[in-house]
C-alpha positions as CSV (number, residue, x, y, z in Angstrom):
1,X,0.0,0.0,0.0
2,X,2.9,2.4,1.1
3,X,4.4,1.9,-2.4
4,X,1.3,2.6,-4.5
5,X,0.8,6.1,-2.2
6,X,4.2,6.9,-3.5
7,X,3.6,6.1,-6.6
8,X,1.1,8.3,-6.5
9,X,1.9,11.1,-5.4
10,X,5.5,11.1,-7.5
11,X,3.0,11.3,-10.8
12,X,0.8,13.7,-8.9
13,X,4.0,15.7,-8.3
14,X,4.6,15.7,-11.8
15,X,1.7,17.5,-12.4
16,X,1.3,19.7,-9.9
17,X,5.0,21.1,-10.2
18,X,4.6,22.0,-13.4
19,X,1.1,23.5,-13.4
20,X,2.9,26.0,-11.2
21,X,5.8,26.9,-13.0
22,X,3.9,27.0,-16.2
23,X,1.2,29.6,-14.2
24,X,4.8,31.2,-13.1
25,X,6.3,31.6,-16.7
26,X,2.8,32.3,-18.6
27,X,0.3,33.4,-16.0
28,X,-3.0,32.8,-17.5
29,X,-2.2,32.8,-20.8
30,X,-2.6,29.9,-22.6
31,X,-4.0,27.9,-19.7
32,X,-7.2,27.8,-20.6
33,X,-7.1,24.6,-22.8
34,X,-7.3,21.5,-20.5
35,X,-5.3,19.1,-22.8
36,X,-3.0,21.7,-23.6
37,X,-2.6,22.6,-19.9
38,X,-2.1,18.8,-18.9
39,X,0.6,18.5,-21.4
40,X,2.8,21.3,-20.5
41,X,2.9,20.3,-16.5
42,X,3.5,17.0,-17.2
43,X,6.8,18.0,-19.5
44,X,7.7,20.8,-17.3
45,X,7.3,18.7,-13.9
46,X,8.9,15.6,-15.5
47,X,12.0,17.7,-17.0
48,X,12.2,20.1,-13.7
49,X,12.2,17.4,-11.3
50,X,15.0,15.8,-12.7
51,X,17.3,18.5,-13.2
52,X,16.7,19.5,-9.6
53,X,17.3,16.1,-8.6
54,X,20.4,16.1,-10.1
55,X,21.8,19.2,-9.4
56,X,20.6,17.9,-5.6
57,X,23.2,14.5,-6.0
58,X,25.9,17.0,-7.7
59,X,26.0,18.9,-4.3
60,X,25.6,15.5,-2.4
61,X,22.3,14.6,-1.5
62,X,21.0,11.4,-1.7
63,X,18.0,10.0,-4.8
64,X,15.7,8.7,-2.6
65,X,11.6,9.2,-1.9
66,X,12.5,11.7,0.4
67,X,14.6,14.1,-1.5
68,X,11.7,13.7,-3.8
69,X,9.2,15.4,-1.4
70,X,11.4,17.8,-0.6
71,X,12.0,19.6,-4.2
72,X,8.5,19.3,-5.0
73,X,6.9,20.1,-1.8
74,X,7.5,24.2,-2.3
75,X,5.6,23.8,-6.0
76,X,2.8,21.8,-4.4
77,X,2.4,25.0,-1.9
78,X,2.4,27.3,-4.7
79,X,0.3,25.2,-7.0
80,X,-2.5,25.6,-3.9
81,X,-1.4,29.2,-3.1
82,X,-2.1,30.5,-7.6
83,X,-5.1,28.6,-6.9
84,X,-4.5,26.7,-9.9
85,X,-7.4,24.3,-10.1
86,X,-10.4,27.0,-9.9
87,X,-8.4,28.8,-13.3
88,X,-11.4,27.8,-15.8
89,X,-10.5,24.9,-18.6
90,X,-12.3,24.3,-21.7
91,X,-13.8,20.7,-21.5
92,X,-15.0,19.3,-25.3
93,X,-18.8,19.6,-25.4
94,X,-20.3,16.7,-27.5
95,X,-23.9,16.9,-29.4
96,X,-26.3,14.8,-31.2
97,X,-25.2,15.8,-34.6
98,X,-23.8,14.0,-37.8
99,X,-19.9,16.0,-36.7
100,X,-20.5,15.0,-33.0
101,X,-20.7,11.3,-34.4
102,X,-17.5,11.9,-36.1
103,X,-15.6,13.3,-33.1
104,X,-16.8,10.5,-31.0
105,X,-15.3,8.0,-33.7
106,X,-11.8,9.8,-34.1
107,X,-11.9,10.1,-29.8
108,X,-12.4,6.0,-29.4
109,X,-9.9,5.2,-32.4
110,X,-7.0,8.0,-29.8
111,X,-8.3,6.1,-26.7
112,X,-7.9,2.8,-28.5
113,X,-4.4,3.4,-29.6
114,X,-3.1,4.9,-26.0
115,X,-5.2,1.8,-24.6
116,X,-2.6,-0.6,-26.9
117,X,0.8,1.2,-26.1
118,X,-0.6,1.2,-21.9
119,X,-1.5,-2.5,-22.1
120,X,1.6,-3.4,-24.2
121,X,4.0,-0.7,-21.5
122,X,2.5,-2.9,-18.5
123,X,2.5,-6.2,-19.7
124,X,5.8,-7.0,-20.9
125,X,8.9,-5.9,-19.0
126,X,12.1,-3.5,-20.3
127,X,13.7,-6.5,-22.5
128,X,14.9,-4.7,-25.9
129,X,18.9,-3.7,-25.9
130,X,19.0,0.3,-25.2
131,X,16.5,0.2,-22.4
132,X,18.1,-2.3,-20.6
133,X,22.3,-1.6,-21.8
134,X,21.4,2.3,-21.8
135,X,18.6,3.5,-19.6
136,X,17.6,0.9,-17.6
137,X,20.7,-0.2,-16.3
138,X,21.7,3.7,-15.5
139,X,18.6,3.8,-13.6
140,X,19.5,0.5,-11.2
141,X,22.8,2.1,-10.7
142,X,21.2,5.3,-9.2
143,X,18.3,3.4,-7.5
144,X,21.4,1.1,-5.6
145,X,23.6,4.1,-5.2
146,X,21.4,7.0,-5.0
147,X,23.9,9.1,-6.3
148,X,24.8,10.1,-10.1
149,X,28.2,10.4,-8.5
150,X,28.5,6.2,-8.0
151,X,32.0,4.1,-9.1
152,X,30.1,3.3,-12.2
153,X,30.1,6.0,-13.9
154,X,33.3,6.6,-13.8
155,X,35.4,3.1,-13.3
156,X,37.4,2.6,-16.6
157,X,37.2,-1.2,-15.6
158,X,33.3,-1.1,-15.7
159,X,32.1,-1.6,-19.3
160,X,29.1,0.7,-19.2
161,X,27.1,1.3,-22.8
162,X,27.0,5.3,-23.6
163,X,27.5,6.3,-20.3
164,X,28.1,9.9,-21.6
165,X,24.3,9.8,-22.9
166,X,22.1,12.1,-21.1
167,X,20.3,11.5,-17.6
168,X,16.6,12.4,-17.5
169,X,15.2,9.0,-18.7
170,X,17.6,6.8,-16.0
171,X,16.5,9.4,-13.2
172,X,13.3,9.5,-14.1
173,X,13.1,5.1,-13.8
174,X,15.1,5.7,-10.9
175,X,12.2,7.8,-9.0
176,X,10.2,5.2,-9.9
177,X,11.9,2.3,-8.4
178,X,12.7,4.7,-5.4
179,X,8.8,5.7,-4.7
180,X,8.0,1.1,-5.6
181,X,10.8,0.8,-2.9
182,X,12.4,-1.9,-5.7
183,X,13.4,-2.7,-8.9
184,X,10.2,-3.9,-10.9
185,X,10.8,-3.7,-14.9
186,X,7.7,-3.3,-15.9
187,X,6.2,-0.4,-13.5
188,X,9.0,1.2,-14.0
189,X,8.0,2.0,-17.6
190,X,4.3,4.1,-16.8
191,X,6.3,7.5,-17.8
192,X,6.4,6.5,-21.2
193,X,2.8,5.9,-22.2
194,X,2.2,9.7,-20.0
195,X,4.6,10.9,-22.5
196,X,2.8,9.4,-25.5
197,X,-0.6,11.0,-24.0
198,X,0.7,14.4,-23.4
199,X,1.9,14.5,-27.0
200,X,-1.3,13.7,-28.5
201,X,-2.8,16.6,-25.9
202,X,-0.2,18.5,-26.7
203,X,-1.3,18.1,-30.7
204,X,-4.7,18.5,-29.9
205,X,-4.6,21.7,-27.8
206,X,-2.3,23.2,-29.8
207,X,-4.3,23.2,-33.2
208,X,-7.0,24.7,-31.3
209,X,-6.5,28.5,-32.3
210,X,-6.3,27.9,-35.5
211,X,-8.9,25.1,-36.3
212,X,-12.0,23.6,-35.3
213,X,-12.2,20.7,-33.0
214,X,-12.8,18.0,-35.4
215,X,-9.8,19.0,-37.7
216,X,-7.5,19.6,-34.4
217,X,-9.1,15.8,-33.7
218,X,-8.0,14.4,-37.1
219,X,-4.6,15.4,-37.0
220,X,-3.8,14.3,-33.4
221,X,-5.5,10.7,-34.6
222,X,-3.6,10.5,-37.6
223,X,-0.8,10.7,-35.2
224,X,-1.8,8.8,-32.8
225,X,-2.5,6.0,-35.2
226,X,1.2,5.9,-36.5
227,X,2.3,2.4,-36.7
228,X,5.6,3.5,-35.5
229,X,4.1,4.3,-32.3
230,X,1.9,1.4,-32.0
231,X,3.9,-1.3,-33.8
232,X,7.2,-0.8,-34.0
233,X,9.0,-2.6,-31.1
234,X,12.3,0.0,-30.7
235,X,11.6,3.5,-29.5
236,X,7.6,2.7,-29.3
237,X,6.2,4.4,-26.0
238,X,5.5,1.0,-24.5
239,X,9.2,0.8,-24.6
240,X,11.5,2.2,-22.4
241,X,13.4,4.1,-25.3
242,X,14.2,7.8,-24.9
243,X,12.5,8.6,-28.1
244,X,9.4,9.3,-27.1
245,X,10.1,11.6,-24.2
246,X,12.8,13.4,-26.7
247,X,10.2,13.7,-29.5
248,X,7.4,15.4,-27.1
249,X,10.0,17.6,-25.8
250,X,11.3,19.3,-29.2
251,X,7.5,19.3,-30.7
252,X,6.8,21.3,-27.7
253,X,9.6,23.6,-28.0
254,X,9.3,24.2,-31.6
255,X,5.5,24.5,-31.9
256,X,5.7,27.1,-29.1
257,X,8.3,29.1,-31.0
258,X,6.0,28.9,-34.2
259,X,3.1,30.5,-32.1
260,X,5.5,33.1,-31.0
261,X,6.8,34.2,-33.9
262,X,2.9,35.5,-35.0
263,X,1.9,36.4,-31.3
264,X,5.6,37.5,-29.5
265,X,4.3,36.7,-26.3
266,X,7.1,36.1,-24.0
267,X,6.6,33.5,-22.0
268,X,6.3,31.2,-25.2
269,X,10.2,31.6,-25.4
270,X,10.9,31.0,-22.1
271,X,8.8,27.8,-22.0
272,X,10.4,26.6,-25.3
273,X,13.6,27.5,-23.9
274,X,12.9,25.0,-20.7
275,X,11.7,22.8,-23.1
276,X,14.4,22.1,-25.4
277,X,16.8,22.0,-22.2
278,X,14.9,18.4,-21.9
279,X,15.0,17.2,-24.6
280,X,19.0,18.1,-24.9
281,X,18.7,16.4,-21.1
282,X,17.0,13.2,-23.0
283,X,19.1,12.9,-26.1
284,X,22.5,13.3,-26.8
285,X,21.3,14.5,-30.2
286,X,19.4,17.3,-28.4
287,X,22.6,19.7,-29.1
288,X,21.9,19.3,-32.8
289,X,17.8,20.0,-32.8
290,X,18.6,22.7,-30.6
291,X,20.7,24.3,-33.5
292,X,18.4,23.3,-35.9
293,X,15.1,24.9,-34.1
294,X,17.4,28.1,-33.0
295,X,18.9,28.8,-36.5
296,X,15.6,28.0,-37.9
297,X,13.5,30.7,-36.0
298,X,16.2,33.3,-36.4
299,X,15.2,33.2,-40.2
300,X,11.8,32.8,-39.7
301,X,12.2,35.8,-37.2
302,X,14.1,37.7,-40.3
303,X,11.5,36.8,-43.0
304,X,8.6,37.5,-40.5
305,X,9.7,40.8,-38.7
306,X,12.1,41.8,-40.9
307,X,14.6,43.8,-38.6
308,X,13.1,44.2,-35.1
309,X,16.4,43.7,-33.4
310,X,14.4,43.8,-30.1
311,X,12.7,40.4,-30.3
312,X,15.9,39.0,-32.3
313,X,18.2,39.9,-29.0
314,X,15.4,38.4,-26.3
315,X,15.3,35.1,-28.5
316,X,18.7,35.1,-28.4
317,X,19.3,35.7,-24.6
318,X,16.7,33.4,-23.6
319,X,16.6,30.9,-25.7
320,X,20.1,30.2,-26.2
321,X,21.0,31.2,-23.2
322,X,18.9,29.5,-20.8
323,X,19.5,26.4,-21.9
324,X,23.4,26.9,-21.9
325,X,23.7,28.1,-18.2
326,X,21.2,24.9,-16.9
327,X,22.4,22.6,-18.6
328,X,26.4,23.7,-17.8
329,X,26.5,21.1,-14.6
330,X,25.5,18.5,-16.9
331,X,28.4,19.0,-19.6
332,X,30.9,19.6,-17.2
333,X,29.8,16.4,-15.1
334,X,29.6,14.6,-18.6
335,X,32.6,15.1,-19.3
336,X,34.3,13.3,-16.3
337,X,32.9,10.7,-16.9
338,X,34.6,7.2,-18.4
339,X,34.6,6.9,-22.2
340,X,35.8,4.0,-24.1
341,X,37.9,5.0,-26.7
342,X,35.8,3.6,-29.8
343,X,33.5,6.1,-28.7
344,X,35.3,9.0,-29.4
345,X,35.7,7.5,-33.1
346,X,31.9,9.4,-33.5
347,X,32.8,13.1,-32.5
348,X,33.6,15.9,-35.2
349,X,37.3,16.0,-33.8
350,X,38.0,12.4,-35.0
351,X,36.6,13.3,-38.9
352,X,38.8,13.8,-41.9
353,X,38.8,14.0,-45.6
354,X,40.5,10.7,-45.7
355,X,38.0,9.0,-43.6
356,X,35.1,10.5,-45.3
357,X,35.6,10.0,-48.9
358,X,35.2,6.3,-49.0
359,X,31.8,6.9,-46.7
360,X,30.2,8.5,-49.9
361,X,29.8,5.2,-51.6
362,X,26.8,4.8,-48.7
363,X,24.6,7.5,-50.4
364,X,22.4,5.3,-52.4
365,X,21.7,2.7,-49.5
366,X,21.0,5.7,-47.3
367,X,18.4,7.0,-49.7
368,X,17.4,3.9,-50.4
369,X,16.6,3.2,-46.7
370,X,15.4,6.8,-45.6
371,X,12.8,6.1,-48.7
372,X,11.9,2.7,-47.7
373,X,11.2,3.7,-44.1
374,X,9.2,6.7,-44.4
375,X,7.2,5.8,-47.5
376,X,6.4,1.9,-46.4
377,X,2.8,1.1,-44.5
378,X,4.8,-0.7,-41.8
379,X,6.0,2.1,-40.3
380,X,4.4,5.6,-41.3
381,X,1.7,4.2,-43.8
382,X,0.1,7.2,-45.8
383,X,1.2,9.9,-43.7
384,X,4.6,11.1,-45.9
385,X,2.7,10.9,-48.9
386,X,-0.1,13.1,-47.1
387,X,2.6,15.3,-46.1
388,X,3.7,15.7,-50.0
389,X,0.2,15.7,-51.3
390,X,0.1,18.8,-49.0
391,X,3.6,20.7,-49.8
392,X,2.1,20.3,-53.4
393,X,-1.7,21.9,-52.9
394,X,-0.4,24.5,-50.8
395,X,2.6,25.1,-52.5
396,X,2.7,28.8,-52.2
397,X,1.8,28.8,-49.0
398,X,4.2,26.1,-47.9
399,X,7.2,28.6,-48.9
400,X,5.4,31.5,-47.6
401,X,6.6,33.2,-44.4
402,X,3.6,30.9,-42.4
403,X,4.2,27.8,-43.9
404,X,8.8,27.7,-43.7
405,X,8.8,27.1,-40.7
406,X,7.9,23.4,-40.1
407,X,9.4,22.9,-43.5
408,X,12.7,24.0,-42.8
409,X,13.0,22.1,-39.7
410,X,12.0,19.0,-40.8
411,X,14.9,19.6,-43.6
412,X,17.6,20.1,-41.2
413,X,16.2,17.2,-39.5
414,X,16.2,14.5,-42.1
415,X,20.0,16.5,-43.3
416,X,21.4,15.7,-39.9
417,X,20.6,12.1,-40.0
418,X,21.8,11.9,-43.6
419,X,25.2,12.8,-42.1
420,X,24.9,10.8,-39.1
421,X,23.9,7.5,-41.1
422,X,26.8,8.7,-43.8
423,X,29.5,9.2,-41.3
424,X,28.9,6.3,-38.8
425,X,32.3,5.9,-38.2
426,X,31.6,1.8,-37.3
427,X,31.6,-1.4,-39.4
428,X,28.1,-2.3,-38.5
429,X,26.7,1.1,-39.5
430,X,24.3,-0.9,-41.8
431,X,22.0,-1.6,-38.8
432,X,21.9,2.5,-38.0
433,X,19.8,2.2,-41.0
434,X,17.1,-0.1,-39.4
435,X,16.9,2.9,-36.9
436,X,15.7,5.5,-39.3
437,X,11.9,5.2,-38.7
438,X,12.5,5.9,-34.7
439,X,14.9,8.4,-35.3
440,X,12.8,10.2,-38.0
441,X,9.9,10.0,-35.1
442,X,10.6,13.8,-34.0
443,X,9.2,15.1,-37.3
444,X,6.3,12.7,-36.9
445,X,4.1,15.8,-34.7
446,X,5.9,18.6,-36.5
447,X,4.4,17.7,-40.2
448,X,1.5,16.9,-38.8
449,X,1.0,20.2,-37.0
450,X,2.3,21.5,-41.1
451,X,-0.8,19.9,-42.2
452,X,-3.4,21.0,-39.7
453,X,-2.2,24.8,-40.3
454,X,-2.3,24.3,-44.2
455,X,-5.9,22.9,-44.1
456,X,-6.8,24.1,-41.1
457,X,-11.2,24.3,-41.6
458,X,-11.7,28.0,-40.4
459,X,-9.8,31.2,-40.3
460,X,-8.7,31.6,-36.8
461,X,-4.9,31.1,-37.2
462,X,-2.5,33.1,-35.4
């Protein structure tokens, strides 16, 4: 019984964290969306909570339950003192009508999907090679040593699998197995699936300004019905793979930065700004979408507000600077930590001409593969050639100064893993290749949310 109270009130904590720093950063703006309210506490609290947690073990203190209570304890009293649950939501109102019929039907087909990746989280335990090698073990290590300071880490003797790799999914098992008072393989994976759902609310609330609820329902199904997030067994959310957390994350930060660059409202930087700090914190390849989204909305900004220095130097502060200064404990603790040496064979300093040139014989089995896995049924079915169908209808407004945004991001997307896949410095990089459709998961949400804007139903877009 103890553990199941602790269980809950860790996921509560979640919540309730950051629905308080979210009421902090925005106020009331934005907040008046239920599923898009749910969404941004549960990535705030799950991202905050571990980067306190491990600036907490930095300075010495110990990862158990009770550290846990203590970092979220002062958001729980602010959470009550905002007053957060009388701020009014907007709750879906259904009616006997022909469209209500239709919403109902796209609803049960979401439900049914989450109801798949749940059942298929909670039934079988972590037993594919990264969550187990990569995350899970991690997590064990900091459950047994409650500190991200343990021999492990840093024993050359130990053979420990990407050890360098970020720490929010291994902490965020680690709570987990702290607040269940043991290790338990399949409990520990209920984050994922709660990742999964705030995406979908995520997608759903965040079409809402622009479209009407059945379209914003459409497009969040469509996604939701991706077989790469049902069927696919690597990176699914019923795994324990970082991809998930790391593809909610960046949508978040990047369809926050779209809104802002029609409405400028501050606090849409700051939160993307917190947001992207995750998903670096998730992914090692964080650093690189971070560049991408930054570099990205700098042109945007140019193309959209031409030279309003103003807003070009408070993006600039805030969102590159943010995520530099909280995220400097983790490079510098990174860094001490034990690397075996044919990991350093993939970083920039170990690239030459020489090695490179005979790499470019891989092109046509890269495009081969990237065409394979994004235009086959058993991964993405119809939804690339939807996305196509759409660049080509809306052509003009696809390159138009609404329409570049997603476009472009998804480009430097697929471009950086093209290079990745082409300069894979390892004799097995064939079976990168089998990665590509969970890899190419981030821009899953991102064309998606292209699509709803281009043919959004009304006339309400920002």
């Amino acid at each position: 019984m103890v553990p199941l109270l602790k269980v809950c009130w860790l996921v509560g904590s979640l919540f309730f964290m950051g629905d308080a720093l979210h009421s902090i950063i925005a106020g009331k703006t934005g907040r008046e969306d239920v599923f898009f309210r749910i969404s941004l506490a549960y990535g705030l609290g799950t991202g905050t909570l571990c980067l306190l947690m491990f600036y907490l073990s930095l300075c010495g203190a110990k990862i158990g339950f009770t550290t846990i209570v203590f970092v979220s304890l002062p958001f729980l009293v602010l959470f009550l003192y905002k007053k957060n649950f009388h701020i009014p939501v907007s709750l879906p109102r259904l009616s006997l009508s022909t469209r209500s019929f239709t919403a109902l039907f796209l609803v049960c087909l979401i439900i049914l999907s989450m109801a798949v990746i749940v059942w298929r989280a909670l039934y079988l335990p972590m037993h594919l090679p990264d969550d187990i090698a990569q995350w899970g073990l991690k997590a064990k290590i900091l459950f047994y040593e409650q500190t991200v300071r343990a021999d492990d880490f840093f024993d050359p003797n130990r053979l420990m699998y990407h050890a360098f790799y970020p720490f929010l999914v291994p902490l965020l098992e680690s709570f987990f197995y702290t607040a269940m008072g043991a290790i338990n393989d399949t409990w520990v994976k209920i984050p994922f699936p709660l990742f999964f759902t705030a995406l979908l609310f995520f997608m759903y609330g965040a079409q809402k300004p622009f479209s009407s609820r059945h379209h914003a329902l459409l497009f969040t199904c469509i996604v939701a019905l991706l077989p790469v997030f049902i069927r696919d067994v690597h990176g699914n959310p019923s795994s324990g793979y970082a991809d998930v957390p790391f593809t909610f994350y960046y949508t978040v930060a990047a369809v926050l930065l779209f809104t802002w660059l029609h409405e400028k409202t501050p606090g849409n930087v700051a939160l993307a700004a917190l947001f992207i700090t995750f998903a670096v914190f998730s992914k090692k390849e964080g650093f690189i979408v971070w560049g991408i989204l930054f570099f990205t909305t700098l042109l945007c900004m140019r193309i959209h507000t031409g030279k309003e220095v103003r807003h070009a130097l408070w993006f600039t502060t805030v969102f590159a600077g943010l995520p530099a200064v909280l995220l400097l404990p983790w490079i510098f603790f990174s860094n001490t930590i034990h690397v075996h040496p044919w990991e350093h064979e993939f970083e920039i300093a170990a690239l030459s001409f020489s090695s490179m040139l005979p790499r470019l014989s891989r092109i046509p089995m890269i495009a081969s593969a990237f065409f394979q896995s994004l235009f086959s049924p058993r991964h993405y079915n119809i939804f690339w050639f939807m996305f196509c169908a759409v660049v080509i209808i809306r052509f003009r407004q696809t390159f138009s100064r609404t329409g570049l945004f997603f476009v472009l991001l998804i480009a430097g997307n697929v471009c950086a893993l093209f290079c990745a896949a082409l300069l894979f410095p390892y004799g097995w990089w064939t079976g990168m290749l089998y990665d590509i459709p969970r890899l190419f998961m981030i821009n899953a949400p991102l064309a998606a949310c292209f699509m709803s804007y281009q043919l959004a139903l009304t006339d309400k877009r920002p």
